[in-house]
C-alpha positions as CSV (number, residue, x, y, z in Angstrom):
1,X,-19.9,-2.8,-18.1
2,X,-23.0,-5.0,-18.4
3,X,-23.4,-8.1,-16.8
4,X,-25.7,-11.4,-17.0
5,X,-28.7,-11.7,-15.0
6,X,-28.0,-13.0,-11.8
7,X,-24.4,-11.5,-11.8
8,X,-25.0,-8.2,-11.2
9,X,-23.1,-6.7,-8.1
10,X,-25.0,-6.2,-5.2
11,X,-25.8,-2.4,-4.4
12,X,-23.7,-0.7,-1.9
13,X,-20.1,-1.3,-3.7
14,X,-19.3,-5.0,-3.8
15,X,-19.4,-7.6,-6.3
16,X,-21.2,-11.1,-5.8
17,X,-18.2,-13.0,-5.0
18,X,-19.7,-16.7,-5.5
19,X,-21.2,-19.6,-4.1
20,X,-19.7,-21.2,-0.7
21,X,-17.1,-23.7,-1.6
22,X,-18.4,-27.2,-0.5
23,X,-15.9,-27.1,2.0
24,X,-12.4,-25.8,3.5
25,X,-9.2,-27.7,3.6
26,X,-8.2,-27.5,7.1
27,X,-7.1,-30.4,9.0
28,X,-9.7,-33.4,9.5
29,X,-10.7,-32.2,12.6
30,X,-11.2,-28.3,11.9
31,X,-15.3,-27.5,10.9
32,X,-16.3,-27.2,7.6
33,X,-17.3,-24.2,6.1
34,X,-20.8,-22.8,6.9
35,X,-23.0,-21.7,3.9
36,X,-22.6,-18.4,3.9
37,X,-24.7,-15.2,2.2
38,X,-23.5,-15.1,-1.2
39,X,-25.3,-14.5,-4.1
40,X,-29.1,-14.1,-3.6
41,X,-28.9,-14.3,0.2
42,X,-26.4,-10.6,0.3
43,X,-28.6,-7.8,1.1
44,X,-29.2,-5.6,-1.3
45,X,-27.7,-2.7,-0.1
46,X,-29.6,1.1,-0.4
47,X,-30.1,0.8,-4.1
48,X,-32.8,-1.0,-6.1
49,X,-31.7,-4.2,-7.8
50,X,-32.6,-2.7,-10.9
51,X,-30.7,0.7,-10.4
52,X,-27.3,1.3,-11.4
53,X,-27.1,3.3,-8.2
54,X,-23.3,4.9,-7.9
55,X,-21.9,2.5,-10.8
56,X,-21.4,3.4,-14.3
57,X,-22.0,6.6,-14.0
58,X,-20.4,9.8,-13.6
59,X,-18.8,10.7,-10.4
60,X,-15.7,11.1,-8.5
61,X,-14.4,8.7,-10.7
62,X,-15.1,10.2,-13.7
63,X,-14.1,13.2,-16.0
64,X,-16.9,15.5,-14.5
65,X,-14.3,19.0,-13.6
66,X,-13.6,18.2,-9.8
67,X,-10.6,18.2,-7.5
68,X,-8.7,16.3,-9.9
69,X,-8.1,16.3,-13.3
70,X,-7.5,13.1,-13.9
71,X,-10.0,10.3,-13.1
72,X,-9.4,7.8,-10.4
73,X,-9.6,8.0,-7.0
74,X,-5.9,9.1,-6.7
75,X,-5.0,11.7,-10.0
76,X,-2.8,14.6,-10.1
77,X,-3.3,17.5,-8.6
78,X,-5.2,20.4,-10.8
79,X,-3.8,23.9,-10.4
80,X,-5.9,26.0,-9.0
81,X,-6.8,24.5,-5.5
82,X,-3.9,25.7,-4.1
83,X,-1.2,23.0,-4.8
84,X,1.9,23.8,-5.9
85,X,2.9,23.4,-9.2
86,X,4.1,19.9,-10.2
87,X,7.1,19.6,-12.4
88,X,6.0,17.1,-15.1
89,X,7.0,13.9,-14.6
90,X,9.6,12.5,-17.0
91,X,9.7,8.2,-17.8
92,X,12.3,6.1,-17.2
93,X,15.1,6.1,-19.5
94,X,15.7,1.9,-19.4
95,X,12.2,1.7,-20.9
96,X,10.5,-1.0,-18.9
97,X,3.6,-5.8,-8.7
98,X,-1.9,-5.9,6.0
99,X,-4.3,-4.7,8.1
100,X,-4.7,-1.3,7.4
101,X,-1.8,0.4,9.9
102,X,-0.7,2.8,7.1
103,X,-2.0,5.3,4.5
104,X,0.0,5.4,1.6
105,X,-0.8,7.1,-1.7
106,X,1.1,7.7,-5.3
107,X,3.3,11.1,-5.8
108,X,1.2,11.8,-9.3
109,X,4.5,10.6,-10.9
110,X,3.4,8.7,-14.0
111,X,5.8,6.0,-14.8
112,X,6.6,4.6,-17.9
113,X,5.0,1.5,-17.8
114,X,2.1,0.5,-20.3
115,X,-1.1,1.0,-17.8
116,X,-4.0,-1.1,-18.6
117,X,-6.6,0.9,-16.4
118,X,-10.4,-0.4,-16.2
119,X,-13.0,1.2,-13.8
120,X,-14.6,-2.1,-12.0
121,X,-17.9,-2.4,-12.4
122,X,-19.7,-2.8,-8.8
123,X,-17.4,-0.4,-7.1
124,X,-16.0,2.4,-9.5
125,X,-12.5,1.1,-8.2
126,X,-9.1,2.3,-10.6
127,X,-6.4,-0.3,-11.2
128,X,-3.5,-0.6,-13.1
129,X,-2.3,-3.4,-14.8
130,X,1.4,-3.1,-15.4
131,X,4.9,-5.0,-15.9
132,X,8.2,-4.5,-13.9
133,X,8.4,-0.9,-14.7
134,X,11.7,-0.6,-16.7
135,X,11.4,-3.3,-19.3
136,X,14.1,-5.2,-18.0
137,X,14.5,-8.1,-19.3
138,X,14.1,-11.5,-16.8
139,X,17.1,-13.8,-16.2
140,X,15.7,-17.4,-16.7
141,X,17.8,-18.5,-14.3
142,X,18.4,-15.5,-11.8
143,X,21.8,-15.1,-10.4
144,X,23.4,-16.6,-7.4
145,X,26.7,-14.9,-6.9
146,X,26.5,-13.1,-4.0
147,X,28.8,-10.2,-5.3
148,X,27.3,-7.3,-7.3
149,X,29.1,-5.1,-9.6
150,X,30.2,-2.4,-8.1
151,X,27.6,0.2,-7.3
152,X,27.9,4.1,-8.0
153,X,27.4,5.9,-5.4
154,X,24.7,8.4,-5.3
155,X,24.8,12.1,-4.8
156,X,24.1,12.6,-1.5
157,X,22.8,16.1,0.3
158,X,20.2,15.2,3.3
159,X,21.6,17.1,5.6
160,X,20.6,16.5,9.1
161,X,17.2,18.0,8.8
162,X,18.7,21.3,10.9
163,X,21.5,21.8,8.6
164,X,23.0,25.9,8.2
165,X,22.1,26.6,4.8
166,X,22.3,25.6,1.4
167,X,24.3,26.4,-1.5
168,X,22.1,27.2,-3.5
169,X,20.5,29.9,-1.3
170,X,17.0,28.1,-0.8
171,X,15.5,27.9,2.5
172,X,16.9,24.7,4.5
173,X,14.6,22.3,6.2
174,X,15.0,23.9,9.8
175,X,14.6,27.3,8.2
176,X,11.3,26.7,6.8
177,X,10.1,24.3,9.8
178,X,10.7,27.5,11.9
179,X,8.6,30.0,9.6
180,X,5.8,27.8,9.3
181,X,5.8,27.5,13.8
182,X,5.8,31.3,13.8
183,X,2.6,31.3,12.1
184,X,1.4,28.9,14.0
185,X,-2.2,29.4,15.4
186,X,-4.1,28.1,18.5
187,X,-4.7,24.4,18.9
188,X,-2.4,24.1,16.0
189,X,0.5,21.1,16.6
190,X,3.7,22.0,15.5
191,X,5.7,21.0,12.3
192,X,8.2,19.1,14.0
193,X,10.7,18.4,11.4
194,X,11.0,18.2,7.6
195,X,13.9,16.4,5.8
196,X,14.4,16.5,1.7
197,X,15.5,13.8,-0.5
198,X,19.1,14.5,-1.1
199,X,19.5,12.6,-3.8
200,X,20.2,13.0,-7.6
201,X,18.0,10.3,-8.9
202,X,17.8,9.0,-12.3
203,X,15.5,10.5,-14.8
204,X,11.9,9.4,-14.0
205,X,12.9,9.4,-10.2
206,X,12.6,6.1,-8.0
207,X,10.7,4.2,-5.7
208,X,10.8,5.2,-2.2
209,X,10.1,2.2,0.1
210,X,8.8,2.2,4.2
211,X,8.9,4.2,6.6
212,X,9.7,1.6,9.0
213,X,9.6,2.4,12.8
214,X,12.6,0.7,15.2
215,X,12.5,2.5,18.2
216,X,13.4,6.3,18.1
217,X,14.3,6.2,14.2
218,X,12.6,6.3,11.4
219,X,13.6,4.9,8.0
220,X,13.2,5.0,4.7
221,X,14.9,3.2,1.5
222,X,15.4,4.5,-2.1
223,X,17.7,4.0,-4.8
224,X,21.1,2.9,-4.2
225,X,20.5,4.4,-0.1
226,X,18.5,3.5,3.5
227,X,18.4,6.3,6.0
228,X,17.4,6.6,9.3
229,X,16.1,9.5,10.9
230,X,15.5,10.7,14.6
231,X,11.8,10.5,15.3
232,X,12.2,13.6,17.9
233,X,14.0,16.2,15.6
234,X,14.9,14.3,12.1
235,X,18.4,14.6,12.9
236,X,20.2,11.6,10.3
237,X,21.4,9.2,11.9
238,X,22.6,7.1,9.9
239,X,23.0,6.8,5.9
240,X,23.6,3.4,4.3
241,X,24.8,2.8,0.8
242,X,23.2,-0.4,-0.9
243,X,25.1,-2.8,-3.2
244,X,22.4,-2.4,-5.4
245,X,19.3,-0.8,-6.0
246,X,16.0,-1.1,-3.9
247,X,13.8,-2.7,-5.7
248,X,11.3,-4.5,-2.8
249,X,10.8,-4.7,0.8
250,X,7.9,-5.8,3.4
251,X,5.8,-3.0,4.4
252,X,6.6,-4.1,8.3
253,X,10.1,-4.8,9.9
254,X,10.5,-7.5,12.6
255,X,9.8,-6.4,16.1
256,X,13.4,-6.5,17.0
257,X,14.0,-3.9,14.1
258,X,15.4,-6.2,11.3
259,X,14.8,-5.5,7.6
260,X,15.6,-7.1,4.6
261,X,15.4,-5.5,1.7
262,X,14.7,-6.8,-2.1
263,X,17.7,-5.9,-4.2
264,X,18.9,-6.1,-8.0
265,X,21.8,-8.7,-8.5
266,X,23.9,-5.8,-9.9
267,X,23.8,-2.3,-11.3
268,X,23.4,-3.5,-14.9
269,X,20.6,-1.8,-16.6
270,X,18.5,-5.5,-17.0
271,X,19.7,-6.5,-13.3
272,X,16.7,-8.7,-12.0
273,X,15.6,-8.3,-8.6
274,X,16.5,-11.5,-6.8
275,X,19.0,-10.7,-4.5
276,X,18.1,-9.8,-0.4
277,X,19.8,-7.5,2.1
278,X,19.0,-7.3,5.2
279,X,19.6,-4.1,7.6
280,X,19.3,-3.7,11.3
281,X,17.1,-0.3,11.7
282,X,18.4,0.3,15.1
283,X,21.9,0.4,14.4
284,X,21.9,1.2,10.4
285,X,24.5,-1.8,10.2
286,X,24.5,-4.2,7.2
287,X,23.7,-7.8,7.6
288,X,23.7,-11.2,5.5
289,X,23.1,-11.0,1.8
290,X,21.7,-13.4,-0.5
291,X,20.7,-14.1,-4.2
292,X,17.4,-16.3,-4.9
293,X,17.0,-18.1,-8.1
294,X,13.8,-16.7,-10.5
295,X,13.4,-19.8,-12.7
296,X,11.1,-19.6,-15.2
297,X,9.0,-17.7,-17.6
298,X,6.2,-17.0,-15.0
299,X,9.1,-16.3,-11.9
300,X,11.0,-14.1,-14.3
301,X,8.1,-11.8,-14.9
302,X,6.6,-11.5,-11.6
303,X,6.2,-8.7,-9.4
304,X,7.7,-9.2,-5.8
305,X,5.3,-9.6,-3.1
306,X,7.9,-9.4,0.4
307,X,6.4,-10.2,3.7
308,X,7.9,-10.6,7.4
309,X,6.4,-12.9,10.0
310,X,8.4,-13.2,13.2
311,X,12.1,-14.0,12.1
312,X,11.3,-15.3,8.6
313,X,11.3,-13.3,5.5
314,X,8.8,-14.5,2.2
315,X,9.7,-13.6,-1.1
316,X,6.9,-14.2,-3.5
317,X,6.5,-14.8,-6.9
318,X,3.0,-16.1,-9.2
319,X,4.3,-19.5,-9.8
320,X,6.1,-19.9,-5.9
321,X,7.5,-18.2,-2.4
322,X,10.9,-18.5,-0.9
323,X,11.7,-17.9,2.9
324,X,14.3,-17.0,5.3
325,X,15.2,-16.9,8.5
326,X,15.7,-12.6,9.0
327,X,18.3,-13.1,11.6
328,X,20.7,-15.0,9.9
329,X,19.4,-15.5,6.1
330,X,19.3,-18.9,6.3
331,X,16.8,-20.3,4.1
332,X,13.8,-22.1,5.8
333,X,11.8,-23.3,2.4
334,X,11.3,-23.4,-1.4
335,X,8.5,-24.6,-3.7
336,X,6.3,-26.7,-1.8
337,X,4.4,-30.0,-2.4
338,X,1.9,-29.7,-4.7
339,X,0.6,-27.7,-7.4
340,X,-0.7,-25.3,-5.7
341,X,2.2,-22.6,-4.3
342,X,1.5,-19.3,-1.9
343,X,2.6,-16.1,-4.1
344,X,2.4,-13.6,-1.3
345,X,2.0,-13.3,2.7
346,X,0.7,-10.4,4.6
347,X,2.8,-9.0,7.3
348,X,2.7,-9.4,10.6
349,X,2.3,-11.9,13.5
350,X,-0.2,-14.4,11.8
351,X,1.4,-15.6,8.6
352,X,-2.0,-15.3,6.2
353,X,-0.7,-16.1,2.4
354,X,-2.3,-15.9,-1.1
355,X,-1.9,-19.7,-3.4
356,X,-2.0,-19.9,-7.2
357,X,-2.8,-23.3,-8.5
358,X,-0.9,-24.6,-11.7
359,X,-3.5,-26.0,-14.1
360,X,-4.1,-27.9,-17.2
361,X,-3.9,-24.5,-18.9
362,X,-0.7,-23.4,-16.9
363,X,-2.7,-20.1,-15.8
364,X,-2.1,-20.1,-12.3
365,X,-6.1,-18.6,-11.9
366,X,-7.3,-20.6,-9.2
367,X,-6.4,-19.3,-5.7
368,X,-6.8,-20.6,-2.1
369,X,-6.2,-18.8,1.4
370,X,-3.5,-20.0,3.7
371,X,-2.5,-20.1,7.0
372,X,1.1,-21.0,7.0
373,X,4.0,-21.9,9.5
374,X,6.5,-19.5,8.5
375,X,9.5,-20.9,9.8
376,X,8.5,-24.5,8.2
377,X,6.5,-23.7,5.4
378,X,3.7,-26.5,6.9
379,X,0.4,-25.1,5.1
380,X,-1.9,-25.0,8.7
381,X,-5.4,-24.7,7.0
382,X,-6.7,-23.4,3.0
383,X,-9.7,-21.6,2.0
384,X,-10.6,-22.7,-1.4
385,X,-12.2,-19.4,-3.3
386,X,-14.2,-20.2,-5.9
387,X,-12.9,-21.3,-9.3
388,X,-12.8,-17.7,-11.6
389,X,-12.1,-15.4,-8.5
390,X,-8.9,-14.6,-7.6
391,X,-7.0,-13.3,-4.2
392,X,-6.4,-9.8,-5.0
393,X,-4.9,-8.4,-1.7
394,X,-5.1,-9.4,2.0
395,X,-6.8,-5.9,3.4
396,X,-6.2,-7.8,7.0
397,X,-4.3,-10.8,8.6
398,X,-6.1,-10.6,11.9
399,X,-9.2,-10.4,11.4
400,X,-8.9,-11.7,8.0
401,X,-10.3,-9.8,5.6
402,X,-9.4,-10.5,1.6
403,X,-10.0,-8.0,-1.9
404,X,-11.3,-10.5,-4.2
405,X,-11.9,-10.1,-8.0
406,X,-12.7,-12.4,-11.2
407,X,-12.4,-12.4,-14.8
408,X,-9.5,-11.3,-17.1
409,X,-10.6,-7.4,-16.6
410,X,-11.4,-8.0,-12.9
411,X,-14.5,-6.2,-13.2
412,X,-16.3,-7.5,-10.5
413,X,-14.7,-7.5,-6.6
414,X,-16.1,-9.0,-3.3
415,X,-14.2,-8.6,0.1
416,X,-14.1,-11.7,2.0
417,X,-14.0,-12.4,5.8
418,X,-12.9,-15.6,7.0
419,X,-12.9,-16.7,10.7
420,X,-9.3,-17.4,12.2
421,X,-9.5,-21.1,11.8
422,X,-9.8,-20.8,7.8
423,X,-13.5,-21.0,7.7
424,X,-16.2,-19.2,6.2
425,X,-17.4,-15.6,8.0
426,X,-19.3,-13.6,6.2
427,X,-18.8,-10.9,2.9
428,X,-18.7,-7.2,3.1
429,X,-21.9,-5.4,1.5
430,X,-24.1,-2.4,0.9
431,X,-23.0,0.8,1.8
432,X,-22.2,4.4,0.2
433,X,-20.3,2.8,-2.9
434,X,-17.8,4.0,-4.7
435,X,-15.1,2.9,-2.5
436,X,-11.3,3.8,-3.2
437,X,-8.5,1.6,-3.1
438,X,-4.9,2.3,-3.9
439,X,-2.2,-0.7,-3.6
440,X,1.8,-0.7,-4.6
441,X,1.0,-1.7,-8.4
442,X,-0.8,1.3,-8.7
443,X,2.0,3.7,-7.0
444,X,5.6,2.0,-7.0
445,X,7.2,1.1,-10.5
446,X,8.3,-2.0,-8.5
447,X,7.0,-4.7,-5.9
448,X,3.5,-5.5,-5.3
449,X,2.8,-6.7,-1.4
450,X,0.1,-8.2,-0.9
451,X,-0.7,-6.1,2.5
452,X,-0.3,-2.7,1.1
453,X,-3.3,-1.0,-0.1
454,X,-4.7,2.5,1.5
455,X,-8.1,3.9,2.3
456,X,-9.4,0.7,4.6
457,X,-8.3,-0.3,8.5
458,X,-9.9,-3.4,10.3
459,X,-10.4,-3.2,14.0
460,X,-11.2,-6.3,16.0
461,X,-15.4,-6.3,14.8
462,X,-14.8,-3.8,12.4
463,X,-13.9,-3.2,8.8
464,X,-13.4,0.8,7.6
465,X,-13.4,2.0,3.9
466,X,-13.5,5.2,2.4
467,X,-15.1,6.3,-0.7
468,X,-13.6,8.2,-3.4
469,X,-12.2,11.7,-3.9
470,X,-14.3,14.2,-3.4
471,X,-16.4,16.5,-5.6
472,X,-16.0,19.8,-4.9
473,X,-18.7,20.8,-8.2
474,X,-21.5,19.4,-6.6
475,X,-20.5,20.3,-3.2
476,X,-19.9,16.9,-1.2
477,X,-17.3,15.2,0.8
478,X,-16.4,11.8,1.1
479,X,-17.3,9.4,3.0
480,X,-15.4,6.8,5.3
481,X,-18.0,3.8,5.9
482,X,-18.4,0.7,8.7
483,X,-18.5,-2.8,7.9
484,X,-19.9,-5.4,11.1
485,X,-17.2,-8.1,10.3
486,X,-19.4,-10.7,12.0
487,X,-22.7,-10.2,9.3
488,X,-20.6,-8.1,6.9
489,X,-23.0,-5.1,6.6
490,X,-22.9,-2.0,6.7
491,X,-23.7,-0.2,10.1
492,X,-22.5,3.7,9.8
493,X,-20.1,6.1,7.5
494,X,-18.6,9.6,8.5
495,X,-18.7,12.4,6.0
496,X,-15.7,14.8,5.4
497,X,-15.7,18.6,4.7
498,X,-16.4,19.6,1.3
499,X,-12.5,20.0,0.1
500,X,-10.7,18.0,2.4
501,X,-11.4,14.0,2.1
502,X,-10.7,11.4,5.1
503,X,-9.0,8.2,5.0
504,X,-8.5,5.6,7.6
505,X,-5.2,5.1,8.9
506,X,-5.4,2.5,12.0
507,X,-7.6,1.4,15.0
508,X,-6.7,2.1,17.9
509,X,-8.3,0.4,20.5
510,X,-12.1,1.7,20.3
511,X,-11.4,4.3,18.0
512,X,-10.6,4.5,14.0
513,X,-7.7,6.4,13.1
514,X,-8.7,8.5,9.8
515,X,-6.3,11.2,7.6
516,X,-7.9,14.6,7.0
517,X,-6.1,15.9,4.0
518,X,-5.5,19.5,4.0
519,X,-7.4,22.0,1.7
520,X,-5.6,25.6,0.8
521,X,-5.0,27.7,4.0
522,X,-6.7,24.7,5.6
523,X,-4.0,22.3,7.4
524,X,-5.0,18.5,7.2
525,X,-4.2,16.1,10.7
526,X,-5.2,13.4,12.2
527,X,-8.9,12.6,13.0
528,X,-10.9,9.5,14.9
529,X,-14.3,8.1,15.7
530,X,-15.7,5.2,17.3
531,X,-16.2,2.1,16.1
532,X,-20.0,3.0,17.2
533,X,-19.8,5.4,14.8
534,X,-20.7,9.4,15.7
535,X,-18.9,12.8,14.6
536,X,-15.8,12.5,14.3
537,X,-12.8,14.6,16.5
538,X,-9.7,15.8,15.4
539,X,-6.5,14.6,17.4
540,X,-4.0,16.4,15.9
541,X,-4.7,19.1,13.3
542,X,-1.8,20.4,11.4
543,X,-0.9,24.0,11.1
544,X,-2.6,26.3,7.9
545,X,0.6,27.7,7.9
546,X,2.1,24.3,6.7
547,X,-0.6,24.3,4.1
548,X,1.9,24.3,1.0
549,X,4.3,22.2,2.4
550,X,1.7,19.0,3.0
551,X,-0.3,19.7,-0.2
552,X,3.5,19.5,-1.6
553,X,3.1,15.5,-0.1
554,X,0.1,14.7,-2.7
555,X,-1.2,11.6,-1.4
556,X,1.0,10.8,0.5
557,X,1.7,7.5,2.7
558,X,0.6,8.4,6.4
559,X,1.9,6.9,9.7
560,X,0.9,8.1,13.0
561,X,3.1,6.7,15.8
562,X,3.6,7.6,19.6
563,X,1.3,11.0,18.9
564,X,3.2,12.0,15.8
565,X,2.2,11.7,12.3
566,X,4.8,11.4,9.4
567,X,3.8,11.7,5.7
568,X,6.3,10.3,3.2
569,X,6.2,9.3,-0.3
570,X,5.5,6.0,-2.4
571,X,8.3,7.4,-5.8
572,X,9.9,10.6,-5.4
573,X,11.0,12.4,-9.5
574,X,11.7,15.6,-10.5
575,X,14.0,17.7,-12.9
576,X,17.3,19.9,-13.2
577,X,17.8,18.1,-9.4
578,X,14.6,19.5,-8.4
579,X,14.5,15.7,-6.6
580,X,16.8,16.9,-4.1
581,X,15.5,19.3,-2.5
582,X,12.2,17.4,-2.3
583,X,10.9,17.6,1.1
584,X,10.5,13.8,2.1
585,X,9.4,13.6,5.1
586,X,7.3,16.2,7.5
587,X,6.6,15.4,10.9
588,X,4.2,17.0,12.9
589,X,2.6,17.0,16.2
590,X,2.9,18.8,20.3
């Protein structure tokens, strides 16, 4: 995709965001905004000006015969490199939006939703531009009755990860968990547990939201049901059933162990999603419920973006946010003054939000940074980004590190880093290129958080990113490269084997916590590497015997917590009740 002169990305995978603002809108007595090196100023990165360098052309983005046979950083899986077949996903029926703690990543489901995909010039990056998922249609008003129809309850069969048998005669959870440890080979961890869905699901299968730690359990929502597991042995240990179904839900609980959950009104097939539940993890009790209204042509249509901060809970929307208090669902504020309204927070303990501005044109295309209160909804400080660009996700609350991107096809993107106090820090650039991102509009049929894309972690100086899938034709891994958050360039990257791609997780500390996918008869695991930069180590390699049963979880999301590492999915579909026996969560470690 061609560009005018003087607009041209700058090498190394980032787009030329724009020109400094003249100034930030903190508080009279915060610092203006330094000019910073946009534009001109950005180093150029290891390609020539003149060079495409990795853009526009064929790679592991493209339809050259790799890994993958579709393109995108994240495709289905090809037969052949010793995944498991895939039954073929089937569309919905009713017809038809953080800081780098997790790795999450699609099924390969392919939803019916229309899909408008471009590759973004400057960075061969995939997105998908889609609706609510299931064509339902938007109540102008939303619904405030805090009764739902009644809900049908769903088949249930998830055993208690240790179960006897099953009916059917296929191998139970503990059964297989205990073949694959027999196999087991030095320095191997264990597979601790595995669990499987248990649930019929609707044709085209459903969106599976968390996992959420809370103390010894581990929890995960989907359809019409939340479950929490025991992070020792997956024992269930408790099963709730929702009024309604899932439909949103922050990608962090508070650190008491509160959730609360986004919910559709009722179980009508055009329910809107404006109703919240909230769950205590710890206990698997209900709490308060509550509708929201969704007023307007630009509320109806919106994609959810939930966030917690402390005890408050954001729900937002393009044109507005609404909060409440998680502990008691009081509400704590609306619409603010002005024309210019946060549509999504990150999670987490600094409440950094995303504003669309109402214009002349009623487009809602400028967009400003925020620092907010979240239990008074006082804006604290606003970054102004430059008319045309627009907030695309917040990669990091603390540091702050924002995706930007501009024009209608968003086909150039710049990743901003602002100091704490709203100002000016620097922009990320040069580097390998090619760098893969994957957020929840690209993998859930419903919801969009603003803090939930994979493949990137920020540590305190910081800022990770890996490249895309890699090419097994030609022989190379991928890379995961190093960003200094205080000049924005690039200092180091760490190559993966040949077949088996890395992807950071977390920081820890010193260290960058990075996902080694598995390859056949190769287990995947957990790997790190200083921020310094150096070879990386593996801390916990998954057994070869296993092999099947993780390839099974194709990109899937990836927690490691307390020396464990879970992998779960993002939407979980299947056939003839092939979705039940689905195995939904592995745990693994010593």
């Amino acid at each position: 995709m061609s560009q005018p002169p003087g607009q041209q990305p700058p090498q190394g995978g980032f787009g030329s965001p724009y020109d400094p603002p003249p100034g930030s809108y903190p508080p009279p007595a915060a610092p203006q905004q330094p000019a910073g090196p946009y534009g001109a100023q950005q180093p150029a990165g290891p390609y020539g000006a003149q060079q495409p360098g990795p853009y526009n052309q064929p790679g592991p983005y493209g339809t050259q015969p790799g890994p993958y046979t579709q393109p995108g950083p994240y495709g289905l899986p090809a037969q052949g490199y010793g995944y498991p077949p895939q039954p073929a996903p089937q569309p919905p029926q009713s017809g038809g939006p953080g800081g780098g703690g997790r790795l999450r990543g699609r099924t390969g489901v392919i939803v019916a939703v229309v899909l408008g995909v471009v590759l973004l010039a400057g960075g061969g990056i995939w997105l998908a531009f889609d609706g609510d998922g299931k064509g339902r249609k938007p109540t102008a008003g939303g619904h405030d009755s805090g009764q739902p129809n009644p809900s049908p309850s769903p088949t249930l069969d998830q055993g208690d990860g240790k179960g006897d048998g099953d009916d059917d005669g296929t191998r139970t959870p503990r059964e297989e968990t205990a073949e694959i440890n027999a196999e087991r080979k030095p320095g191997e961890a264990k597979l601790l547990w595995l669990q499987k869905s248990g649930i019929d699901l609707p044709e085209g299968g459903e969106d599976v939201y968390g996992p959420w730690f809370a103390g010894d359990t581990v929890v995960t929502a989907m359809y019409h049901t939340i479950t929490g597991y025991s992070i020792a042995d997956g024992r269930r240990k408790w099963t709730l059933r929702l009024p309604a179904n899932a439909c949103a839900a922050p990608t962090q609980p508070t650190a008491d162990g509160k959730m609360v959950l986004g919910i559709e009104h009722s179980t009508a097939s055009d329910a809107s999603c404006d109703n919240l539940q909230m769950v205590d993890l710890t206990t698997g009790k209900l709490g308060w419920r509550k509708a929201y209204v969704r007023d307007g042509a630009w509320d109806g249509l919106s994609d959810l973006a939930m966030a917690i901060n402390g005890d408050t809970v954001t729900v937002g929307r393009t044109s507005r946010t609404d909060a409440f208090r998680v502990s008691d669902g009081k509400v704590l504020f609306g619409k603010l003054p002005g024309n210019c309204q946060p549509f999504g927070f990150a999670s987490g303990p600094v409440a950094i939000a995303a504003a669309s501005c109402q214009t002349a044109a009623d487009d809602h295309k400028e967009h400003q940074v925020q620092r907010i209160d979240p239990a008074t909804g006082k804006v604290q400080w606003t970054y102004k980004v430059k008319k045309g660009w627009q907030v695309e996700q917040i990669y990091s609350a603390d540091p702050i590190v924002v995706s930007l991107t501009q024009g209608e096809t968003k086909d150039k993107w710049g990743v901003l880093v602002l100091n704490a106090d709203g100002t000016y820090r620097t922009q990320l650039s040069g580097g390998p290129g090619n760098f893969a991102r994957k957020c929840d509009k690209d993998r859930r049929v419903q919801g969009s958080n603003l803090d939930s894309c994979v493949g990137m972690a920020a540590g305190a100086d910081t800022f990770y990113m890996a490249t895309g899938a890699v090419d097994l034709k030609a022989g190379e891994g991928n890379k995961v490269a190093a960003f200094d958050l205080s000049t924005g360039k690039f200092k180091w990257a760490v190559t993966s084997p040949v077949d088996q791609p890395l992807a950071p997780v977390r920081t820890d500390g010193g260290k960058l916590l990075m996902y080694l996918e598995p390859a056949k008869n190769k287990g995947g695991g957990i790997a790190s590497v200083p921020s310094t930069g150096g070879d990386w180590q593996m801390v916990l390699r998954h057994p070869a015997a296993a092999t099947l049963v993780e390839r099974a979880f194709f990109e899937p999301t990836v927690s490691y917590v307390g020396g464990r590492s879970f992998l779960t999915y993002s939407r979980i579909s299947g056939s003839d009740d092939e979705e039940i026996e689905t195995r939904s969560i592995a745990a693994f470690g010593n």
